[in-house]
C-alpha positions as CSV (number, residue, x, y, z in Angstrom):
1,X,173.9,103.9,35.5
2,X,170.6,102.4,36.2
3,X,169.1,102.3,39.5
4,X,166.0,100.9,41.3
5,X,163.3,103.8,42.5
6,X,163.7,104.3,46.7
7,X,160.6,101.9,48.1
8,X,160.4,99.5,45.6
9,X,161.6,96.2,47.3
10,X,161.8,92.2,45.6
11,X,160.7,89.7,47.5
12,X,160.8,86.1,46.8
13,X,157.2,84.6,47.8
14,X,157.0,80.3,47.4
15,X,158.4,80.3,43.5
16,X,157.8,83.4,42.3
17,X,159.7,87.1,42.5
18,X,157.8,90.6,43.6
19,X,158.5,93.7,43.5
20,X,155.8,95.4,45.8
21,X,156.1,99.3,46.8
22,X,156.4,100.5,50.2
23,X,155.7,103.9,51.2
24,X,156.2,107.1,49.3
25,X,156.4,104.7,46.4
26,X,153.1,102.6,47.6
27,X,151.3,105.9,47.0
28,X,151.9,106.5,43.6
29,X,152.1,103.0,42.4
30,X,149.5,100.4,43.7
31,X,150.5,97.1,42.5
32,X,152.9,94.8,42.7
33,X,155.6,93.5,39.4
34,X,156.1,89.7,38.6
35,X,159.4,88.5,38.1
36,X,160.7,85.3,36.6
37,X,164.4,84.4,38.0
38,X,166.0,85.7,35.5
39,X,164.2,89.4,35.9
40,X,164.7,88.9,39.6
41,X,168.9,88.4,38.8
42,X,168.5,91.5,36.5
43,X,166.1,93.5,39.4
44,X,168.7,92.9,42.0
45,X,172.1,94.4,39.7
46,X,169.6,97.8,39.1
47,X,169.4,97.9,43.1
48,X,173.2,97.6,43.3
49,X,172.9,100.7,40.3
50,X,174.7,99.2,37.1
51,X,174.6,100.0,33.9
52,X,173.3,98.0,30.6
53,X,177.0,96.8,29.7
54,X,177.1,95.5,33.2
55,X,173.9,94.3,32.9
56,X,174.6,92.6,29.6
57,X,178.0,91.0,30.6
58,X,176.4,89.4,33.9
59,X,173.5,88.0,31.9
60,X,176.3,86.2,29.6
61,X,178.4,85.1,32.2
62,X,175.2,83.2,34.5
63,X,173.3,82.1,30.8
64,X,175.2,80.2,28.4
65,X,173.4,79.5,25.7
66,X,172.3,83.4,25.4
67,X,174.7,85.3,22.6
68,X,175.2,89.1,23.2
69,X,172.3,90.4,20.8
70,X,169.5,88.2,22.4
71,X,170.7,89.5,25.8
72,X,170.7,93.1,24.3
73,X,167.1,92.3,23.0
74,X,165.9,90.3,26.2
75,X,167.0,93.5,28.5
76,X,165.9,96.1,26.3
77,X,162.2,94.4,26.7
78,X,162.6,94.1,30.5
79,X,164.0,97.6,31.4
80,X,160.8,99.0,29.0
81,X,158.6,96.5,31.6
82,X,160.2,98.0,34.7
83,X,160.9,101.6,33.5
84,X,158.5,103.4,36.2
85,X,160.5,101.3,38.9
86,X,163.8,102.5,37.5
87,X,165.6,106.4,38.8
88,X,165.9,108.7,36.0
């Protein structure tokens, strides 16, 4: 199961996604990650704690016109973009 570090939080700001770090997390991480929708549907199953079957059936199921080994590449590249955020 994959699961979003404690303190990192997305926040919607106008027409863009954020993940921004609050706290313990702000410490050791000073920044904040962009998000396009689609990373910001992704970002919010890995605060729920799912795993990349999971992952991969819901990203099917909202995009139609994605087949199962583009979604398998498209959230292989976005977990390896958000890996710091992610529990171990």
């Amino acid at each position: 199961m994959l699961r979003t570090k404690k303190g990192f939080i997305l926040r919607k700001m106008l027409n863009e996604y954020m993940v921004v770090a609050v706290g313990e997390a702000g410490v050791r991480f000073n920044g904040m990650i962009r998000l396009n929708a689609a990373g910001a549907f992704l970002w919010e199953k890995l605060e729920q704690g799912a795993t990349e079957s999971e992952l991969i059936d819901a990203m099917l199921k909202r995009y139609d016109d994605l087949d199962e080994q583009a979604a398998k590449a498209d959230l292989t590249e976005f977990l390896e973009s958000v890996r710091f955020a992610l529990e171990e």
